[in-house]
N, C-alpha and C positions, 0 to 999 in steps of 0.2 A: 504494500500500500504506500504511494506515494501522500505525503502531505503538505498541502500548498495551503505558505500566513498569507493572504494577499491583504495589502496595509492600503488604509482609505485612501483616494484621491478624490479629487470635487466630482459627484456623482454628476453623469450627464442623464437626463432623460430622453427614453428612446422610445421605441413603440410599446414596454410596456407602462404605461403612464397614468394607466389605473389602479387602484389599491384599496383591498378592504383590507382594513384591523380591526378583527375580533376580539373584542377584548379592550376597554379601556381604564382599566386599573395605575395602578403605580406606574408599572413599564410600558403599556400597553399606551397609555396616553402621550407620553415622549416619543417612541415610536412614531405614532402617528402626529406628531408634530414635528419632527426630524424631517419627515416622508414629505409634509407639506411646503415644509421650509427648499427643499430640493427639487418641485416643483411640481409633484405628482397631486393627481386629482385623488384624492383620500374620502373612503366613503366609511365610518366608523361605525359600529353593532358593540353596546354591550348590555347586560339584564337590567343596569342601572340607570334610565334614560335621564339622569340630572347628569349624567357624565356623557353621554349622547349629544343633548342640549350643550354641556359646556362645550363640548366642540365643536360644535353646530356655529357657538358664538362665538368661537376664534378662528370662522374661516375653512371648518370642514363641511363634510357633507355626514349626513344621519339616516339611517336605516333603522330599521322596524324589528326586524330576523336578519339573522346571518345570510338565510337565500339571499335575500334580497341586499345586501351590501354585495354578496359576492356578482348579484346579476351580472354588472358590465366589466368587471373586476379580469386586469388582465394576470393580478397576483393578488391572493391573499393571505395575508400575514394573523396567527393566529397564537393570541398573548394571555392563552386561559393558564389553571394551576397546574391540571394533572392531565392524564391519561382519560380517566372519566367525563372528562368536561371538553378533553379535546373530540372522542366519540363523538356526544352530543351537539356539538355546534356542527361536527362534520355531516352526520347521518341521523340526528333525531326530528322529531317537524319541526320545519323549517330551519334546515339546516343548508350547509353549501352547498352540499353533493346534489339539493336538488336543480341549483341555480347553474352550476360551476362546469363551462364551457370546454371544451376536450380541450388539452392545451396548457389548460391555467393552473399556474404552481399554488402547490397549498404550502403552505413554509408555519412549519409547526415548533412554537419554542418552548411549548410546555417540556418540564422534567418528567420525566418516565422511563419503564422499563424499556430496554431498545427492545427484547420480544415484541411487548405492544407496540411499539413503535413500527416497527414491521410487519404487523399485522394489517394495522388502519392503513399504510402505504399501499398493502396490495390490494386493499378492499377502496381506495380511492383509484389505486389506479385500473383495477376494471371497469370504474365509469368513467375512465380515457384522462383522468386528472392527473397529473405530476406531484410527487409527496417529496418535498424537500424538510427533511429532519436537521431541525437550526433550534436547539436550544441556547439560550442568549445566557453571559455572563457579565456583570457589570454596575446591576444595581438603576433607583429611578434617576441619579443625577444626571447620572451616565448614559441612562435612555431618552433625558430629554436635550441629551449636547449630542443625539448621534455618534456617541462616541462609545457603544458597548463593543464587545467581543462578541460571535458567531460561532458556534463550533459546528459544522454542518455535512452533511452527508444527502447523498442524490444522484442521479443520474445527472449525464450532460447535459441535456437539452433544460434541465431543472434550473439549474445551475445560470444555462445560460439566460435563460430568461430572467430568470428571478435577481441576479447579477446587480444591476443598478439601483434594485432595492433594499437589498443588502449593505452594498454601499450606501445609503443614506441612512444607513439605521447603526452604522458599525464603524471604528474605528480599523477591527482586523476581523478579518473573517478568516477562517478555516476549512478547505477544503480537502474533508477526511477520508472519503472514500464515495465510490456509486452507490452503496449498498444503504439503504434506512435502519436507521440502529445505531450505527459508529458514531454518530456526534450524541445521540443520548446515553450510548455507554464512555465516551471522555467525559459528560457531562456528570454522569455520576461519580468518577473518580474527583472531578472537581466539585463536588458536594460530599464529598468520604473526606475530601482534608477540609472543607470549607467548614465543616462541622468539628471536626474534632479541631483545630484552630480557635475557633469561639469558645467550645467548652475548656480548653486549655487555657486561654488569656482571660476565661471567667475564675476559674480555679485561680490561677495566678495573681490577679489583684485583688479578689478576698480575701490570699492568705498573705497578701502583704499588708492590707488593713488589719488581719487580725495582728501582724505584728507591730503594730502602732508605728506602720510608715508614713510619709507625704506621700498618696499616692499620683498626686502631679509629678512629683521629682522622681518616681518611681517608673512613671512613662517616661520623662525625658531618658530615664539611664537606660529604661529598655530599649527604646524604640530606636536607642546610638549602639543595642548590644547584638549580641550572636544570636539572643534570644527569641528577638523580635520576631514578628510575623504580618503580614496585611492586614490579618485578621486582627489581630492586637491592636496595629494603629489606627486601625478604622471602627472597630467596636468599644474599646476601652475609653473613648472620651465620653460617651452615650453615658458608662457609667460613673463617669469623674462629673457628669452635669446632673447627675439623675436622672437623664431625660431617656423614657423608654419610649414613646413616640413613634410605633413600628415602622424602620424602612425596610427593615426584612424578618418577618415573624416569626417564635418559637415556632410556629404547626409548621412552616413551611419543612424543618430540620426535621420534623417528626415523621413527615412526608416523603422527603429527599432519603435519609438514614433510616428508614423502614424500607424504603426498595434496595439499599444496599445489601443490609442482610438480608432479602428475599434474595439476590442478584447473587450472596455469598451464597447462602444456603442450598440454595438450586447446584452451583459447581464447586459443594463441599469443600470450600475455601472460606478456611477463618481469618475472621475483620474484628477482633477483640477489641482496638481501640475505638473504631465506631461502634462497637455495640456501644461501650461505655458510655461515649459520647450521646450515642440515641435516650440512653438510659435518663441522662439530665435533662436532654430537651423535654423528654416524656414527663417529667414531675415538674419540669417548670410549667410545665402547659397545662398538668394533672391541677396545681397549686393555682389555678386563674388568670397567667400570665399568657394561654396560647397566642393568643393575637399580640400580644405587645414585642417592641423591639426583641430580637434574639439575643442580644446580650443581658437579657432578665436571667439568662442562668447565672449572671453573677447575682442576683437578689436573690435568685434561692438559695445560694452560695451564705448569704450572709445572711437568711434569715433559720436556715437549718442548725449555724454555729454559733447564731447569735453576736456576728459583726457589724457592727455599723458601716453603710456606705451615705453616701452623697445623697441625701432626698429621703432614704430609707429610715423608717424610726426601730431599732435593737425590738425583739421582742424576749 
Protein backbone atom coordinates (compact mmCIF):
# COMPACT_ATOMS: atom_id res chain seq x y z
CA UNK A 1 0.00 0.00 0.00
CA UNK A 2 1.24 3.19 -1.18
CA UNK A 3 0.42 6.22 1.19
CA UNK A 4 0.07 9.66 -0.27
CA UNK A 5 0.08 13.25 2.64
CA UNK A 6 -1.15 15.59 -0.08
CA UNK A 7 -0.68 19.04 1.97
CA UNK A 8 -3.44 21.95 1.07
CA UNK A 9 -3.20 24.40 -1.75
CA UNK A 10 -5.91 27.03 -2.46
CA UNK A 11 -8.74 24.73 -3.45
CA UNK A 12 -9.92 25.44 -7.03
CA UNK A 13 -13.53 24.75 -7.89
CA UNK A 14 -14.32 22.44 -10.63
CA UNK A 15 -17.24 20.63 -11.89
CA UNK A 16 -17.87 19.20 -8.79
CA UNK A 17 -19.22 22.48 -7.06
CA UNK A 18 -22.05 21.11 -5.37
CA UNK A 19 -22.10 19.82 -1.70
CA UNK A 20 -24.38 18.57 0.92
CA UNK A 21 -23.10 18.33 4.68
CA UNK A 22 -24.89 16.15 6.63
CA UNK A 23 -24.48 16.88 9.72
CA UNK A 24 -24.10 20.31 11.23
CA UNK A 25 -22.77 19.96 14.80
CA UNK A 26 -19.34 21.13 16.19
CA UNK A 27 -17.23 19.88 12.83
CA UNK A 28 -19.88 19.54 10.65
CA UNK A 29 -20.78 23.33 10.72
CA UNK A 30 -16.89 24.60 9.98
CA UNK A 31 -16.85 22.05 7.34
CA UNK A 32 -19.54 23.44 5.69
CA UNK A 33 -18.33 26.85 6.12
CA UNK A 34 -14.61 26.10 4.94
CA UNK A 35 -16.61 24.49 1.65
CA UNK A 36 -18.54 27.91 1.31
CA UNK A 37 -15.64 30.18 1.92
CA UNK A 38 -13.89 28.16 -1.21
CA UNK A 39 -16.72 28.70 -3.33
CA UNK A 40 -18.87 25.75 -3.45
CA UNK A 41 -22.60 25.88 -3.56
CA UNK A 42 -23.30 24.07 0.20
CA UNK A 43 -26.65 22.71 0.76
CA UNK A 44 -26.66 21.70 4.74
CA UNK A 45 -29.26 18.75 6.45
CA UNK A 46 -29.03 18.33 10.01
CA UNK A 47 -32.20 16.88 12.80
CA UNK A 48 -31.58 20.24 14.48
CA UNK A 49 -33.03 22.80 12.10
CA UNK A 50 -31.91 26.08 14.54
CA UNK A 51 -28.52 24.86 13.09
CA UNK A 52 -30.01 24.42 9.51
CA UNK A 53 -31.56 28.01 9.90
CA UNK A 54 -28.04 29.32 11.33
CA UNK A 55 -26.63 28.40 8.19
CA UNK A 56 -29.25 29.34 6.03
CA UNK A 57 -28.24 32.97 7.61
CA UNK A 58 -24.62 32.90 6.88
CA UNK A 59 -25.18 32.34 3.33
CA UNK A 60 -25.94 28.45 2.95
CA UNK A 61 -28.57 26.78 1.56
CA UNK A 62 -31.07 24.40 3.85
CA UNK A 63 -32.69 21.12 3.30
CA UNK A 64 -35.52 19.20 4.93
CA UNK A 65 -33.90 15.35 4.70
CA UNK A 66 -30.78 14.23 3.79
CA UNK A 67 -32.48 13.10 0.03
CA UNK A 68 -33.10 16.12 -0.55
CA UNK A 69 -29.65 18.00 0.30
CA UNK A 70 -28.16 15.27 -1.53
CA UNK A 71 -30.71 15.81 -4.78
CA UNK A 72 -28.38 18.16 -6.96
CA UNK A 73 -25.39 17.31 -4.75
CA UNK A 74 -22.23 16.54 -6.91
CA UNK A 75 -20.55 15.33 -3.25
CA UNK A 76 -21.71 14.62 -0.13
CA UNK A 77 -19.90 15.02 2.96
CA UNK A 78 -21.35 13.35 5.95
CA UNK A 79 -20.35 14.61 9.68
CA UNK A 80 -22.65 12.21 11.93
CA UNK A 81 -21.14 10.26 15.36
CA UNK A 82 -21.12 6.71 14.46
CA UNK A 83 -21.64 3.92 12.23
CA UNK A 84 -25.59 3.82 13.26
CA UNK A 85 -26.21 7.37 12.40
CA UNK A 86 -24.07 7.04 9.23
CA UNK A 87 -26.67 3.96 8.09
CA UNK A 88 -29.55 6.01 8.77
CA UNK A 89 -28.87 9.25 6.83
CA UNK A 90 -27.43 6.96 4.06
CA UNK A 91 -30.46 4.21 3.62
CA UNK A 92 -33.38 5.09 6.37
CA UNK A 93 -36.44 7.58 4.84
CA UNK A 94 -35.36 9.90 3.47
CA UNK A 95 -32.10 9.33 3.33
CA UNK A 96 -29.27 9.97 0.27
CA UNK A 97 -29.22 6.76 -1.32
CA UNK A 98 -32.79 7.72 -2.40
CA UNK A 99 -31.64 11.09 -3.93
CA UNK A 100 -27.95 10.27 -4.76
CA UNK A 101 -27.03 10.26 -8.47
CA UNK A 102 -24.77 7.38 -10.00
CA UNK A 103 -21.49 9.02 -9.61
CA UNK A 104 -21.77 11.13 -6.57
CA UNK A 105 -19.18 10.56 -3.73
CA UNK A 106 -20.51 9.99 -0.40
CA UNK A 107 -17.24 10.94 1.83
CA UNK A 108 -18.10 9.49 5.26
CA UNK A 109 -16.11 10.95 8.60
CA UNK A 110 -17.86 9.28 11.16
CA UNK A 111 -15.52 6.98 13.53
CA UNK A 112 -16.22 3.27 13.18
CA UNK A 113 -15.42 -0.19 12.63
CA UNK A 114 -13.62 -0.39 9.13
CA UNK A 115 -15.97 -3.88 8.93
CA UNK A 116 -18.93 -1.59 8.89
CA UNK A 117 -17.22 0.75 7.10
CA UNK A 118 -17.04 -1.68 4.28
CA UNK A 119 -20.01 -2.92 4.43
CA UNK A 120 -22.22 0.45 4.00
CA UNK A 121 -19.49 1.12 0.87
CA UNK A 122 -20.69 -1.87 -0.87
CA UNK A 123 -24.35 -1.40 -0.06
CA UNK A 124 -23.90 2.34 -1.51
CA UNK A 125 -22.10 1.24 -4.05
CA UNK A 126 -24.71 -1.18 -5.60
CA UNK A 127 -26.94 1.83 -6.02
CA UNK A 128 -23.86 3.18 -8.47
CA UNK A 129 -22.67 5.76 -5.49
CA UNK A 130 -18.96 6.15 -4.71
CA UNK A 131 -18.16 5.60 -0.79
CA UNK A 132 -15.11 7.43 0.18
CA UNK A 133 -14.09 6.50 3.98
CA UNK A 134 -12.55 10.15 5.25
CA UNK A 135 -12.65 10.18 8.82
CA UNK A 136 -11.58 13.70 9.94
CA UNK A 137 -8.97 14.59 12.77
CA UNK A 138 -8.40 17.96 14.20
CA UNK A 139 -11.08 19.09 16.28
CA UNK A 140 -14.17 22.28 15.63
CA UNK A 141 -11.33 25.20 15.46
CA UNK A 142 -9.66 23.21 13.13
CA UNK A 143 -12.84 22.40 11.08
CA UNK A 144 -13.95 25.95 10.85
CA UNK A 145 -10.10 27.38 9.59
CA UNK A 146 -10.29 24.28 6.84
CA UNK A 147 -7.58 23.24 8.39
CA UNK A 148 -8.37 19.42 9.62
CA UNK A 149 -6.48 16.20 8.74
CA UNK A 150 -8.25 13.53 6.39
CA UNK A 151 -7.30 10.11 6.70
CA UNK A 152 -9.01 8.49 3.67
CA UNK A 153 -9.57 5.60 1.68
CA UNK A 154 -11.51 4.80 -1.86
CA UNK A 155 -11.27 4.20 -5.04
CA UNK A 156 -9.91 6.57 -7.85
CA UNK A 157 -12.48 7.88 -9.46
CA UNK A 158 -13.71 8.62 -5.58
CA UNK A 159 -10.87 10.29 -4.86
CA UNK A 160 -10.80 12.02 -7.93
CA UNK A 161 -13.93 13.67 -7.79
CA UNK A 162 -14.38 14.34 -4.34
CA UNK A 163 -10.43 16.00 -4.44
CA UNK A 164 -11.21 19.62 -4.32
CA UNK A 165 -13.57 19.02 -1.48
CA UNK A 166 -11.32 17.62 0.51
CA UNK A 167 -9.11 20.27 0.00
CA UNK A 168 -11.26 22.81 1.30
CA UNK A 169 -12.03 21.14 4.29
CA UNK A 170 -8.29 19.91 5.06
CA UNK A 171 -5.01 21.02 5.67
CA UNK A 172 -3.59 17.30 4.78
CA UNK A 173 -5.26 14.64 3.46
CA UNK A 174 -4.33 11.04 3.36
CA UNK A 175 -4.49 8.81 0.63
CA UNK A 176 -4.51 5.33 2.32
CA UNK A 177 -5.45 2.85 0.05
CA UNK A 178 -8.66 1.94 -2.72
CA UNK A 179 -10.12 -0.28 -0.30
CA UNK A 180 -13.04 1.29 2.44
CA UNK A 181 -11.89 0.52 5.86
CA UNK A 182 -8.04 1.61 5.92
CA UNK A 183 -8.77 5.20 6.97
CA UNK A 184 -11.27 4.02 9.60
CA UNK A 185 -8.86 1.48 10.84
CA UNK A 186 -5.69 4.49 11.04
CA UNK A 187 -8.46 6.39 12.44
CA UNK A 188 -8.92 4.02 15.36
CA UNK A 189 -5.29 3.70 16.01
CA UNK A 190 -5.48 7.40 16.37
CA UNK A 191 -8.28 7.34 18.92
CA UNK A 192 -6.23 4.03 20.88
CA UNK A 193 -3.45 6.92 21.69
CA UNK A 194 -5.97 9.90 21.52
CA UNK A 195 -7.50 8.33 24.53
CA UNK A 196 -5.17 6.87 26.55
CA UNK A 197 -3.12 10.43 26.19
CA UNK A 198 -6.14 12.25 27.96
CA UNK A 199 -6.47 9.71 30.53
CA UNK A 200 -2.74 9.90 31.10
CA UNK A 201 -2.29 13.87 31.27
CA UNK A 202 -5.78 13.44 33.43
CA UNK A 203 -3.83 11.12 35.98
CA UNK A 204 -0.83 13.39 35.70
CA UNK A 205 -2.12 16.77 36.80
CA UNK A 206 -4.22 15.21 39.66
CA UNK A 207 -1.42 13.66 41.19
CA UNK A 208 0.46 16.73 40.86
CA UNK A 209 -2.38 18.63 42.78
CA UNK A 210 -2.49 16.00 45.15
CA UNK A 211 1.15 16.81 45.67
CA UNK A 212 0.50 20.55 46.49
CA UNK A 213 2.18 21.75 43.02
CA UNK A 214 1.41 25.07 40.96
CA UNK A 215 -0.13 23.31 38.54
CA UNK A 216 0.51 26.21 36.00
CA UNK A 217 4.25 25.80 36.56
CA UNK A 218 3.65 22.27 36.21
CA UNK A 219 2.41 22.75 32.52
CA UNK A 220 5.17 25.04 31.60
CA UNK A 221 7.92 22.22 32.91
CA UNK A 222 5.82 19.68 31.03
CA UNK A 223 4.94 20.96 28.01
CA UNK A 224 9.29 22.07 27.76
CA UNK A 225 9.63 18.08 28.93
CA UNK A 226 10.17 14.59 27.38
CA UNK A 227 6.80 14.07 28.96
CA UNK A 228 4.72 16.12 27.06
CA UNK A 229 2.02 15.15 24.68
CA UNK A 230 -0.70 17.08 22.21
CA UNK A 231 -2.84 15.78 24.28
CA UNK A 232 -1.55 17.38 27.41
CA UNK A 233 -1.13 20.75 25.89
CA UNK A 234 -4.22 20.95 24.60
CA UNK A 235 -6.45 19.36 27.21
CA UNK A 236 -4.70 20.26 30.49
CA UNK A 237 -5.49 24.14 30.25
CA UNK A 238 -9.46 23.02 30.12
CA UNK A 239 -8.50 21.91 33.41
CA UNK A 240 -6.06 24.77 34.89
CA UNK A 241 -9.51 27.06 33.93
CA UNK A 242 -12.16 24.75 35.12
CA UNK A 243 -13.61 25.10 32.09
CA UNK A 244 -15.35 21.66 30.81
CA UNK A 245 -17.38 23.36 28.08
CA UNK A 246 -17.29 20.08 25.61
CA UNK A 247 -15.09 20.54 22.41
CA UNK A 248 -14.78 16.83 22.46
CA UNK A 249 -16.99 14.73 24.88
CA UNK A 250 -16.27 11.97 27.45
CA UNK A 251 -19.11 9.59 25.21
CA UNK A 252 -17.22 10.22 22.27
CA UNK A 253 -13.99 8.06 24.06
CA UNK A 254 -16.47 5.63 25.21
CA UNK A 255 -17.48 5.38 21.78
CA UNK A 256 -14.18 5.46 19.86
CA UNK A 257 -12.34 2.91 22.80
CA UNK A 258 -15.37 0.44 22.84
CA UNK A 259 -14.71 -0.22 19.18
CA UNK A 260 -11.07 -0.69 19.90
CA UNK A 261 -11.59 -3.50 22.04
CA UNK A 262 -14.32 -4.90 19.80
CA UNK A 263 -11.43 -4.39 16.92
CA UNK A 264 -8.89 -6.16 19.61
CA UNK A 265 -11.19 -8.61 20.62
CA UNK A 266 -12.34 -9.97 17.25
CA UNK A 267 -8.16 -10.56 16.23
CA UNK A 268 -7.22 -11.62 19.82
CA UNK A 269 -4.84 -8.97 20.32
CA UNK A 270 -4.56 -7.31 23.71
CA UNK A 271 -4.87 -3.33 24.19
CA UNK A 272 -4.53 -3.38 28.20
CA UNK A 273 -3.74 0.28 28.07
CA UNK A 274 -6.80 1.30 26.30
CA UNK A 275 -8.96 -0.96 28.04
CA UNK A 276 -7.66 1.18 31.20
CA UNK A 277 -8.12 4.14 29.49
CA UNK A 278 -11.92 3.15 28.35
CA UNK A 279 -12.39 2.03 31.88
CA UNK A 280 -12.02 6.05 33.17
CA UNK A 281 -13.99 7.53 30.30
CA UNK A 282 -16.68 4.86 31.29
CA UNK A 283 -17.05 6.23 35.17
CA UNK A 284 -16.42 9.74 34.16
CA UNK A 285 -19.52 9.44 31.91
CA UNK A 286 -21.20 6.78 34.59
CA UNK A 287 -20.54 9.84 37.25
CA UNK A 288 -22.61 12.66 34.92
CA UNK A 289 -19.96 14.11 33.05
CA UNK A 290 -20.77 12.04 29.58
CA UNK A 291 -21.30 15.09 27.58
CA UNK A 292 -18.85 17.51 29.19
CA UNK A 293 -15.40 18.35 27.98
CA UNK A 294 -13.07 14.93 27.98
CA UNK A 295 -10.73 16.09 30.19
CA UNK A 296 -13.43 15.69 33.18
CA UNK A 297 -11.45 12.48 33.74
CA UNK A 298 -9.25 14.72 35.41
CA UNK A 299 -12.42 15.64 37.98
CA UNK A 300 -13.12 12.33 38.42
CA UNK A 301 -9.54 12.11 39.19
CA UNK A 302 -9.81 14.52 41.80
CA UNK A 303 -13.11 13.81 43.19
CA UNK A 304 -12.44 9.99 43.70
CA UNK A 305 -9.14 11.18 45.97
CA UNK A 306 -10.53 13.85 47.20
CA UNK A 307 -8.03 16.61 45.35
CA UNK A 308 -8.95 19.84 44.78
CA UNK A 309 -8.80 21.28 41.19
CA UNK A 310 -9.55 24.79 39.58
CA UNK A 311 -13.42 25.38 39.80
CA UNK A 312 -13.94 21.96 41.43
CA UNK A 313 -15.15 22.13 45.35
CA UNK A 314 -13.00 18.68 47.50
CA UNK A 315 -15.69 16.55 48.59
Amino acid sequence: MTVHAVQKENPVVTSASRVAVIGLGSMGFGMAQSLKRAGFEVTGFDIDDALVQRFVAEGGRGAQTPAQAARAADVVVSVVVNAAQTEAILFGAGGVAETLAEGTVFVSSATMDPDVARKLAARLGATGGLYLDAPISGGSVRAADGALTVLASGSAPAFAKARPVLDAMAAKVYELGEEPGIGAAFKMINQLLAGVHIAAASEAIVFAARQGLDLRKVYEVITASAGSSWMFENRVPHVLNGDYTPRSAVDIFVKDLGIVQDMARSAKFPVPVAAAALQMFLMTSAAGMGRDDDASVARLYGRITGTDLPGETKT
